[in-house]
PDB file as gemmi writes it, atoms N, CA and C in Angstrom:
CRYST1    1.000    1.000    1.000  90.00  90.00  90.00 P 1                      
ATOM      1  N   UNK A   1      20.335  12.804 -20.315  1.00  0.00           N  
ATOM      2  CA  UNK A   1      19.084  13.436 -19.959  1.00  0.00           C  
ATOM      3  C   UNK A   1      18.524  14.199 -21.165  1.00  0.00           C  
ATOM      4  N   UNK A   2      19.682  15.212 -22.118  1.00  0.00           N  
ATOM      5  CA  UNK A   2      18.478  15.859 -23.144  1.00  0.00           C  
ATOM      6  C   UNK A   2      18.216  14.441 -24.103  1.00  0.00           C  
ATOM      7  N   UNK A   3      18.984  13.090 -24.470  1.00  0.00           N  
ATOM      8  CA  UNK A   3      18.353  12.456 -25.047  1.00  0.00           C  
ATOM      9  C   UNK A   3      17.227  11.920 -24.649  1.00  0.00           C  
ATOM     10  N   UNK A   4      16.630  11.850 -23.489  1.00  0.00           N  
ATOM     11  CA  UNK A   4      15.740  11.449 -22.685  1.00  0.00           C  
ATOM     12  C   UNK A   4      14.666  12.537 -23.004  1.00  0.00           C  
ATOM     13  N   UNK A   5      14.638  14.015 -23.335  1.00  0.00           N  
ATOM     14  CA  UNK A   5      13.826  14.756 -23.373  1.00  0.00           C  
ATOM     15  C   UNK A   5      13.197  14.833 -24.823  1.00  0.00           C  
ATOM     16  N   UNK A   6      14.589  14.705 -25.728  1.00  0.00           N  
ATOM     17  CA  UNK A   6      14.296  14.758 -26.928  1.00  0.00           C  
ATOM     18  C   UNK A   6      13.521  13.904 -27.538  1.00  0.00           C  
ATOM     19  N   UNK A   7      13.791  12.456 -27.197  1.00  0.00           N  
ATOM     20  CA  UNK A   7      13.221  11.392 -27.680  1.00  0.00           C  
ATOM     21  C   UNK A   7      11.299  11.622 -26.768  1.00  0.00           C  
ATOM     22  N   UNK A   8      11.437  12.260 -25.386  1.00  0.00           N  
ATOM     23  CA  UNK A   8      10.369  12.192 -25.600  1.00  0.00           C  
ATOM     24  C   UNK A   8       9.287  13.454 -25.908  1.00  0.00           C  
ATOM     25  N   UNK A   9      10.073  14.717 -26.574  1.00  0.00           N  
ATOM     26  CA  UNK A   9       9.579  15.279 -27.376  1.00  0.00           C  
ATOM     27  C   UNK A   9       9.401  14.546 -28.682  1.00  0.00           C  
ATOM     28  N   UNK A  10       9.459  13.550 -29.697  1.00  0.00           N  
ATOM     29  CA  UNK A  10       8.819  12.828 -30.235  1.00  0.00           C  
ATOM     30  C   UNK A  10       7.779  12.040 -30.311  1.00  0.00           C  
ATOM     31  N   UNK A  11       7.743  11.376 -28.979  1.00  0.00           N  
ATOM     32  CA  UNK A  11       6.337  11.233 -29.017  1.00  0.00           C  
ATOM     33  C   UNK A  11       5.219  11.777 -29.176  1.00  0.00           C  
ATOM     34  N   UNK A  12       4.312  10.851 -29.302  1.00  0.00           N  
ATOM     35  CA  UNK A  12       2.521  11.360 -29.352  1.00  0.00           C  
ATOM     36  C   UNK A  12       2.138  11.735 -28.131  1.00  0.00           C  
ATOM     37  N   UNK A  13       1.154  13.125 -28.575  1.00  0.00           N  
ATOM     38  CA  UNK A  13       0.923  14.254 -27.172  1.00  0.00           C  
ATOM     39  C   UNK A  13       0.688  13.228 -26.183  1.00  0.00           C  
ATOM     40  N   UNK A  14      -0.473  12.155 -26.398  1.00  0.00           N  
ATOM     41  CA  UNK A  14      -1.279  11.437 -25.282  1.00  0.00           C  
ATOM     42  C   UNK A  14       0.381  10.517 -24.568  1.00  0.00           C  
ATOM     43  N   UNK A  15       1.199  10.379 -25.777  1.00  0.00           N  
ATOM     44  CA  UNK A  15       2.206   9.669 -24.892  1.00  0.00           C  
ATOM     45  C   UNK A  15       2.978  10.810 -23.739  1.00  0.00           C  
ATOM     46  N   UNK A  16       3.259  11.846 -23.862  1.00  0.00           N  
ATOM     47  CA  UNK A  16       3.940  12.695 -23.176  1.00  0.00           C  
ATOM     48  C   UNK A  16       3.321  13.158 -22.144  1.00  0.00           C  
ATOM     49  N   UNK A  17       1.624  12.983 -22.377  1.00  0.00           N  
ATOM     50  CA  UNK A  17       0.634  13.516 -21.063  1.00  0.00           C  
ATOM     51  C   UNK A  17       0.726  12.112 -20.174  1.00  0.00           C  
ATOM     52  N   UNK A  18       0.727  10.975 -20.489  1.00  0.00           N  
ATOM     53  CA  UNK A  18       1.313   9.594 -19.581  1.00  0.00           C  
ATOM     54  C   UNK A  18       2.229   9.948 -19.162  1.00  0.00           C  
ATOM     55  N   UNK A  19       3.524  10.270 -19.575  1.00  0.00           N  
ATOM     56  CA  UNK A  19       4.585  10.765 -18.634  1.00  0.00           C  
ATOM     57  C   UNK A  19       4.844  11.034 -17.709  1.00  0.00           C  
ATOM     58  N   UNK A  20       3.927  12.320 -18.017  1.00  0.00           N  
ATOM     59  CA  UNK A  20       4.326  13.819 -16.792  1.00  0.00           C  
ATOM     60  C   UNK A  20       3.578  13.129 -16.073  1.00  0.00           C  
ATOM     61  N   UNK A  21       2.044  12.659 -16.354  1.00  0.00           N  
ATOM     62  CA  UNK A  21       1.228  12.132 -15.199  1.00  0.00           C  
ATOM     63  C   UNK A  21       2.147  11.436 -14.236  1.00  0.00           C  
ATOM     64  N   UNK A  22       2.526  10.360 -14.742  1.00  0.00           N  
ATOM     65  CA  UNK A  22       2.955   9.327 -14.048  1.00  0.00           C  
ATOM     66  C   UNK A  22       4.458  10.180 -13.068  1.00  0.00           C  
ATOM     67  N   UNK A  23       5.434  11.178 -13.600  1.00  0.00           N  
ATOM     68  CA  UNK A  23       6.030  11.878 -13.002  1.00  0.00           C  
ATOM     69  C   UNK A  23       5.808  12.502 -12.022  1.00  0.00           C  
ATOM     70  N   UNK A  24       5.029  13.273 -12.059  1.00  0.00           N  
ATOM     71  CA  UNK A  24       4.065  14.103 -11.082  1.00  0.00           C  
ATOM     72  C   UNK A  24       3.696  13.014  -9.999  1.00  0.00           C  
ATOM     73  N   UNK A  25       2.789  11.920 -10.351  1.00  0.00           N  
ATOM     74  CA  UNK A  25       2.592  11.075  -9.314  1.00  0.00           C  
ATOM     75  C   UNK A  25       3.959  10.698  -8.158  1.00  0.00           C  
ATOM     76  N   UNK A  26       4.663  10.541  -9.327  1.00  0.00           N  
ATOM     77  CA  UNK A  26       5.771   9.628  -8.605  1.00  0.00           C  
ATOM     78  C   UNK A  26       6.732  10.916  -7.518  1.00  0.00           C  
ATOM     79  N   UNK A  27       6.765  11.736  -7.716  1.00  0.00           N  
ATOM     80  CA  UNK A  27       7.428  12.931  -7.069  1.00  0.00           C  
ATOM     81  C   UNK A  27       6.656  13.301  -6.347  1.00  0.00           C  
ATOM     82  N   UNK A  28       4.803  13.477  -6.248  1.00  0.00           N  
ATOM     83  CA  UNK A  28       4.093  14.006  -5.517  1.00  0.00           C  
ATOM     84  C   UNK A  28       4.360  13.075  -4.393  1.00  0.00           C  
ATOM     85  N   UNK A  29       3.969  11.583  -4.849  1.00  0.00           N  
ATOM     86  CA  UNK A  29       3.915  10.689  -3.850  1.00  0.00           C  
ATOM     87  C   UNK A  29       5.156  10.428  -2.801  1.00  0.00           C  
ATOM     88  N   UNK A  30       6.689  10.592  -3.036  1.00  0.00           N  
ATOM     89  CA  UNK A  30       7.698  10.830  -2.752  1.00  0.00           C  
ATOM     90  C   UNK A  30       7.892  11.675  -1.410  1.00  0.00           C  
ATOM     91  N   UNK A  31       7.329  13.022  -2.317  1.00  0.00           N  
ATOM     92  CA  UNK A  31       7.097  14.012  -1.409  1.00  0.00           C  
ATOM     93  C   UNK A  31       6.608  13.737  -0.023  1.00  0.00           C  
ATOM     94  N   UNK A  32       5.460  13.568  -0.485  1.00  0.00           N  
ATOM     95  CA  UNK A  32       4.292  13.458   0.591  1.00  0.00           C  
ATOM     96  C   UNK A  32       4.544  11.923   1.413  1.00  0.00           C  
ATOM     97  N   UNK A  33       5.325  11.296   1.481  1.00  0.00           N  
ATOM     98  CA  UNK A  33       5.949  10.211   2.141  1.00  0.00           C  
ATOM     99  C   UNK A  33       7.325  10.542   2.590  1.00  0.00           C  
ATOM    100  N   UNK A  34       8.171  10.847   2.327  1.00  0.00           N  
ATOM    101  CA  UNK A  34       8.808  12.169   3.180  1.00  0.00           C  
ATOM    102  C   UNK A  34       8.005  12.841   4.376  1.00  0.00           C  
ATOM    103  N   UNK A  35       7.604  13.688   3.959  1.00  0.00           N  
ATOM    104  CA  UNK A  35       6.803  14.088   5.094  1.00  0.00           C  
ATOM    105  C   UNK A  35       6.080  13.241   6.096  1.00  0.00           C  
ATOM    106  N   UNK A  36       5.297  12.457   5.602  1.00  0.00           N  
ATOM    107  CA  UNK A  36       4.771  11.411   6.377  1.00  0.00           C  
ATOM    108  C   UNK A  36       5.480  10.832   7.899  1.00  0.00           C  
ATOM    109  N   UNK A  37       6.640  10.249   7.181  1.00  0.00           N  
ATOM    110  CA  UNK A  37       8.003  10.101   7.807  1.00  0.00           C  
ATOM    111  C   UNK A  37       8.538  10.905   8.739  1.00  0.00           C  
ATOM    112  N   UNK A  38       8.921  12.052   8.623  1.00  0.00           N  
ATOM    113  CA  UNK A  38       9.422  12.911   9.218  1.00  0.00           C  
ATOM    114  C   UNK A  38       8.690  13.653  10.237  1.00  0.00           C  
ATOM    115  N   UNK A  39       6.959  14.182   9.925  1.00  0.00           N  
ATOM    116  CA  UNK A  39       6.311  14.316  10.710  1.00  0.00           C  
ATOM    117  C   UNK A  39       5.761  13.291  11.787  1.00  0.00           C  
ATOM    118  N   UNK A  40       5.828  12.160  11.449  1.00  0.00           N  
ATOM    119  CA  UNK A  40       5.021  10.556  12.246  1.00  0.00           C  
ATOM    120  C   UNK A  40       6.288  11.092  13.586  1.00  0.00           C  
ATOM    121  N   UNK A  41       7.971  11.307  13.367  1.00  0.00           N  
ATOM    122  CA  UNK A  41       8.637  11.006  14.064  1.00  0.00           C  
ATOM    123  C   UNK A  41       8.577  12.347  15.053  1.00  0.00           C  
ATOM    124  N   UNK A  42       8.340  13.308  14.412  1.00  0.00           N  
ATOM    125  CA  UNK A  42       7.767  14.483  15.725  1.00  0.00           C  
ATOM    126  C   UNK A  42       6.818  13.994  16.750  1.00  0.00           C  
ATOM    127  N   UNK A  43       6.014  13.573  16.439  1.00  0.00           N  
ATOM    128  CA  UNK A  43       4.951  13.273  16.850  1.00  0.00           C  
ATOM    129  C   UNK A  43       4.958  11.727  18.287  1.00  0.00           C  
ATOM    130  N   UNK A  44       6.327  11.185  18.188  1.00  0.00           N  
ATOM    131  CA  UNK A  44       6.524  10.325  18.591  1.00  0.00           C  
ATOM    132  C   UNK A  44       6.994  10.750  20.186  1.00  0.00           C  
ATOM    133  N   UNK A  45       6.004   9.520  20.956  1.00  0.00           N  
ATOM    134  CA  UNK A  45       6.663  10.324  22.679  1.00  0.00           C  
ATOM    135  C   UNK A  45       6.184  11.410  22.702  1.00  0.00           C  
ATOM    136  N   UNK A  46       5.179  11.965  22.066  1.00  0.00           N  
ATOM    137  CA  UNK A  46       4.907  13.614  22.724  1.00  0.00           C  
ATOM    138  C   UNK A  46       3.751  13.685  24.059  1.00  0.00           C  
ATOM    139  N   UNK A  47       4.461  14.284  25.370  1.00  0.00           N  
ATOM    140  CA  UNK A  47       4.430  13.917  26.501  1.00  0.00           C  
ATOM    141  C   UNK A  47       2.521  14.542  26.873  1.00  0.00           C  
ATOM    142  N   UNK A  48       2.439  15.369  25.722  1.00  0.00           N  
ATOM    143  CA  UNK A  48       0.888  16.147  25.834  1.00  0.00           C  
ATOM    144  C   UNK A  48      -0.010  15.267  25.068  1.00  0.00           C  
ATOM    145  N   UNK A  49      -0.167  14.585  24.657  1.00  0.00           N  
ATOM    146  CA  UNK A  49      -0.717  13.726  23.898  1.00  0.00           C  
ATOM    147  C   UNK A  49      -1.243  12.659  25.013  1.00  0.00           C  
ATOM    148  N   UNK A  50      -2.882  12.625  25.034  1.00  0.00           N  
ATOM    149  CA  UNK A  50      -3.613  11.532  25.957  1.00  0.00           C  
ATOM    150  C   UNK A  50      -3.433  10.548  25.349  1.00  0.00           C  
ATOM    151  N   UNK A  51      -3.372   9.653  26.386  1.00  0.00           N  
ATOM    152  CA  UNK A  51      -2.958   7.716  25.415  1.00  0.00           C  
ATOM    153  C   UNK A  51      -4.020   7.546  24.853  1.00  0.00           C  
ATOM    154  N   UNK A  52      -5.098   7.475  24.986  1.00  0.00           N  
ATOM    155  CA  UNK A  52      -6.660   7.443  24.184  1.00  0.00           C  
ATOM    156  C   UNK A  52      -6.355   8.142  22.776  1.00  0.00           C  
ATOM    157  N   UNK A  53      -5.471   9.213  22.335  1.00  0.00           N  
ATOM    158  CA  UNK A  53      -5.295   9.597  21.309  1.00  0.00           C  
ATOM    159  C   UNK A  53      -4.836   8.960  20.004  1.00  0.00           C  
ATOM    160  N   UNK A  54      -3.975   8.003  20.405  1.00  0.00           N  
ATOM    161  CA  UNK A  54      -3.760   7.540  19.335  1.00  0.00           C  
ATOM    162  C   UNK A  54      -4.606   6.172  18.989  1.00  0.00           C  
ATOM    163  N   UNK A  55      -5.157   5.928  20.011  1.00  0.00           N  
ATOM    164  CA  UNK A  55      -6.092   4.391  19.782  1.00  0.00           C  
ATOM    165  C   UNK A  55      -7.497   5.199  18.756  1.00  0.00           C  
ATOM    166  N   UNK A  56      -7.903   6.525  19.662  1.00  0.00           N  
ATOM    167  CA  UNK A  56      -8.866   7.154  18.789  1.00  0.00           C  
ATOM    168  C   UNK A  56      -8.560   7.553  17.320  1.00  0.00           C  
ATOM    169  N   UNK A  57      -7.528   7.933  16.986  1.00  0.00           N  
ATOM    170  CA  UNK A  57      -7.288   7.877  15.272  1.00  0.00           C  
ATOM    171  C   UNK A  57      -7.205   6.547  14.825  1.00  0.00           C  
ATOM    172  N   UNK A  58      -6.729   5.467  15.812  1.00  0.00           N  
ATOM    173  CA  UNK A  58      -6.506   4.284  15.044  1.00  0.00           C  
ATOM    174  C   UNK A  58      -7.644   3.694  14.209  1.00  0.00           C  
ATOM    175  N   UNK A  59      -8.569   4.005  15.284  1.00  0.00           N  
ATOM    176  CA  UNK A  59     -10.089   3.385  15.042  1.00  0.00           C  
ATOM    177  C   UNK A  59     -10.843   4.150  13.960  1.00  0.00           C  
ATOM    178  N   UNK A  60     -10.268   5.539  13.677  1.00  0.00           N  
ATOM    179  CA  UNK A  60     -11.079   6.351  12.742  1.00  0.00           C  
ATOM    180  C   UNK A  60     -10.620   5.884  11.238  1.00  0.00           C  
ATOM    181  N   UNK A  61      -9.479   5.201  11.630  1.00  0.00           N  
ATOM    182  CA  UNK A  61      -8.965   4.881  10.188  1.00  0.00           C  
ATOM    183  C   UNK A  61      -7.359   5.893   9.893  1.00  0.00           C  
ATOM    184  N   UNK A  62      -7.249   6.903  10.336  1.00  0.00           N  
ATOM    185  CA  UNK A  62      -6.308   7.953  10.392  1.00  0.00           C  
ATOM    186  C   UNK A  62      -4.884   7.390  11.107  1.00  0.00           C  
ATOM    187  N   UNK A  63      -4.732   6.594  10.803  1.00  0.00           N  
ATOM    188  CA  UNK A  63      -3.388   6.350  11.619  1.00  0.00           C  
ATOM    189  C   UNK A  63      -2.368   6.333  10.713  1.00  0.00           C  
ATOM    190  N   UNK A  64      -1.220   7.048  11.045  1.00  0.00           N  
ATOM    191  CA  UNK A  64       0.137   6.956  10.415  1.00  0.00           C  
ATOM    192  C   UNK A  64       0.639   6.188   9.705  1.00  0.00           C  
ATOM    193  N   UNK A  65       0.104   5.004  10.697  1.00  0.00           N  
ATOM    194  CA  UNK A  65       0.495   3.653   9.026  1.00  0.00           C  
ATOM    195  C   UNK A  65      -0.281   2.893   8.226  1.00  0.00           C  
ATOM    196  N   UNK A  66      -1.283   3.078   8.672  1.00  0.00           N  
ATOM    197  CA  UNK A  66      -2.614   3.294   7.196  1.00  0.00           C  
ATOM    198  C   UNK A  66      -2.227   4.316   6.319  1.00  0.00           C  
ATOM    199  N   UNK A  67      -1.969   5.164   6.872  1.00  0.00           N  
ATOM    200  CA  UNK A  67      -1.809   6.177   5.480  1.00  0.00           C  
ATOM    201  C   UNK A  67      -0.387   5.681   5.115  1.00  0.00           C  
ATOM    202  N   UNK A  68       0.336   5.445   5.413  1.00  0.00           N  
ATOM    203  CA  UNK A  68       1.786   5.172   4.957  1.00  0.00           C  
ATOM    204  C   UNK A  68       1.347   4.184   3.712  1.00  0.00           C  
ATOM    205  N   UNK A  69       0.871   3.097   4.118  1.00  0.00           N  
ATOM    206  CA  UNK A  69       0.354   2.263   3.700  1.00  0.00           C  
ATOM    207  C   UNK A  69      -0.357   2.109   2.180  1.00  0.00           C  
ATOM    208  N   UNK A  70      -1.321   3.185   2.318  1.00  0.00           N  
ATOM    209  CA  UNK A  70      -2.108   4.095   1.434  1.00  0.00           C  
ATOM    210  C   UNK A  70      -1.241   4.408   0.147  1.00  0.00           C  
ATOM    211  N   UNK A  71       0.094   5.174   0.551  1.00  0.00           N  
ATOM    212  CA  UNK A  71       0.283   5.881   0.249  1.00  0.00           C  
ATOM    213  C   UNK A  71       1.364   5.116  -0.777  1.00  0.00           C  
ATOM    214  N   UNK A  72       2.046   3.931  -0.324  1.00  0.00           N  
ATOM    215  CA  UNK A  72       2.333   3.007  -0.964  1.00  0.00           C  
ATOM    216  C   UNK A  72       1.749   2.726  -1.926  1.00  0.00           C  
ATOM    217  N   UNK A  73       0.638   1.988  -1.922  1.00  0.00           N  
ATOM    218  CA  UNK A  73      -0.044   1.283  -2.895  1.00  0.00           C  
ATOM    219  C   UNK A  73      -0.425   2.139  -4.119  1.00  0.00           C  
ATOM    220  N   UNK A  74      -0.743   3.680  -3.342  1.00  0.00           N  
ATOM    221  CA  UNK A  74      -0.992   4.568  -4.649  1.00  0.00           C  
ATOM    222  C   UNK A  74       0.318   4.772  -5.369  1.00  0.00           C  
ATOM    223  N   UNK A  75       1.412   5.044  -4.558  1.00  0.00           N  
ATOM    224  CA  UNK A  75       2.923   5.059  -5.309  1.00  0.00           C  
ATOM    225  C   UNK A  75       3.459   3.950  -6.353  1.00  0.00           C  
ATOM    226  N   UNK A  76       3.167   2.592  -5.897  1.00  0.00           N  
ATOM    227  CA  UNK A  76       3.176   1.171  -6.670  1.00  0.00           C  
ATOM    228  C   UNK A  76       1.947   1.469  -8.312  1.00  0.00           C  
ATOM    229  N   UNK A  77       0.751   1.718  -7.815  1.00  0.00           N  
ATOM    230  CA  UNK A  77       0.123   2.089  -9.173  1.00  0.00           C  
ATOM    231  C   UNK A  77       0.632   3.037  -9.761  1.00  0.00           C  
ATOM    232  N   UNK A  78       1.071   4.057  -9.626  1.00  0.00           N  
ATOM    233  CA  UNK A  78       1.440   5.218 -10.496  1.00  0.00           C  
ATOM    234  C   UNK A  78       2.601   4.687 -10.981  1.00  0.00           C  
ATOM    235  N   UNK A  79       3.395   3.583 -10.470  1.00  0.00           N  
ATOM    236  CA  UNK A  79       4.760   3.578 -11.221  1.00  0.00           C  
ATOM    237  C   UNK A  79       4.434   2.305 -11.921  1.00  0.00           C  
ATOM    238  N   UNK A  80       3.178   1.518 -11.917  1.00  0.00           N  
ATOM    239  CA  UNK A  80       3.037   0.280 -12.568  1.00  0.00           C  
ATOM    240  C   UNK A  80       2.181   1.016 -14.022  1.00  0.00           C  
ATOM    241  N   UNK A  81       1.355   1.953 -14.125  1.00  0.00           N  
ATOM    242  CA  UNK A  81       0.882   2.686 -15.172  1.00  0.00           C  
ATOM    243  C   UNK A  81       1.853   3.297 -15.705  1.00  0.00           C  
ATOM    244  N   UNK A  82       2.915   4.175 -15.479  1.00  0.00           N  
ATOM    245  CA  UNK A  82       4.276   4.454 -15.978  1.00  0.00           C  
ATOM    246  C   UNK A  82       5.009   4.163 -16.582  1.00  0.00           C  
ATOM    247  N   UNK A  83       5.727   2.569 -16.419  1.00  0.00           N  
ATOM    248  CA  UNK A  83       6.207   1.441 -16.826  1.00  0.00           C  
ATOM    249  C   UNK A  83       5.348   0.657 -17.740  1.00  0.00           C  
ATOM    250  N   UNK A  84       3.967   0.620 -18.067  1.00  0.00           N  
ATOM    251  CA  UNK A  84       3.153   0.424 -19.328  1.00  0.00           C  
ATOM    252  C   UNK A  84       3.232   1.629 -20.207  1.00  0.00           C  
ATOM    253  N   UNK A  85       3.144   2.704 -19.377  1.00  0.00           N  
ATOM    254  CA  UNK A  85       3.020   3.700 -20.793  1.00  0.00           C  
ATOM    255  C   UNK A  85       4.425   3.627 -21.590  1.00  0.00           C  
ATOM    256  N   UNK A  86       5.473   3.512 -20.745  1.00  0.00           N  
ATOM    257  CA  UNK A  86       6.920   3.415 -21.453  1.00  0.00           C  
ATOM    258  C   UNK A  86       6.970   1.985 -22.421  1.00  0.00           C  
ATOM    259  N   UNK A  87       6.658   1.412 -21.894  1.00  0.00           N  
ATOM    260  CA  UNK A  87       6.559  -0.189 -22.583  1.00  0.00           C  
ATOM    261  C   UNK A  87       5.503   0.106 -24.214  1.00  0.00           C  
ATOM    262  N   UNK A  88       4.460   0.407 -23.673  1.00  0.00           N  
ATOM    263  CA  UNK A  88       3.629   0.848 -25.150  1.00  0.00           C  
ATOM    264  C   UNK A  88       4.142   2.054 -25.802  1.00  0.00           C  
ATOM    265  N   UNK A  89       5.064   3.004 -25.684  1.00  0.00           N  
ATOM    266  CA  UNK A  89       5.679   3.656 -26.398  1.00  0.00           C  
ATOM    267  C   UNK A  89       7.021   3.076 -27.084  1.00  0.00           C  
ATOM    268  N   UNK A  90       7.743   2.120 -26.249  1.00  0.00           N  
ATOM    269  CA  UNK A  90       8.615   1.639 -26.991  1.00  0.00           C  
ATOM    270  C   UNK A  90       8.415   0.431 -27.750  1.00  0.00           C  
ATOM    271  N   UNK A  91       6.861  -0.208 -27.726  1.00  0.00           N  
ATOM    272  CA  UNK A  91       6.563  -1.010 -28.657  1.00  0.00           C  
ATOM    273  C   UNK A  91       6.218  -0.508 -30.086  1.00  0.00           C  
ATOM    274  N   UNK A  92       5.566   0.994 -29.914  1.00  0.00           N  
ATOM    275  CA  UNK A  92       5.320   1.369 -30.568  1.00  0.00           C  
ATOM    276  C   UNK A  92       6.059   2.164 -31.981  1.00  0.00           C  
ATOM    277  N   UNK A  93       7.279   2.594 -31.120  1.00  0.00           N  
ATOM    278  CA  UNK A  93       8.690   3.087 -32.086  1.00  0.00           C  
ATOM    279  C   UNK A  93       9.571   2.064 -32.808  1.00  0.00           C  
ATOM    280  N   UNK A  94       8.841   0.764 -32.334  1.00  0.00           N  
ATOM    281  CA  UNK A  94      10.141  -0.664 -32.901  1.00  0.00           C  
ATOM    282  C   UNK A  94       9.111  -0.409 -33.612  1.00  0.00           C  
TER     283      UNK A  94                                                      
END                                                                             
């Protein structure tokens, strides 16, 4: 791991601001899919909840696995921009 830090304290600033970006993404997105998860399953069977309720978010677009969904695809880009910035930094040090 500190060779991992060190080497990328060598890089160029714009390479190290790709990084964290892409870090940040990838942990935010993590996060917040976790939760997703964990809250969807509270929410499951809850006996106060009108059946019209969940057809009405479905239709708004708001449904649990649209956003799951969502939340994927943004997770897949942040780690496909990530994996280029690493790739063009290590083209760049050969």
């Amino acid at each position: 791991m500190r060779d991992l830090v060190h080497n990328l304290r060598q890089r160029p600033h714009h390479h190290r601001q790709a990084v964290a970006l892409g870090t940040a993404v990838a942990v935010t997105s993590m996060v917040a899919l976790v939760w997703m998860v964990t809250i969807s399953g509270k929410f499951t069977g809850f006996e106060g909840t009108p059946a019209s309720a969940g057809t009405a978010l479905e239709e708004s677009g708001l449904s649990v696995t649209a956003g799951r969904e969502k939340l994927q695809q943004t997770f897949e880009s942040a780690r496909a921009q990530f994996e280029q910035a690493q790739l063009g930094a290590a083209h760049q040090s050969d």
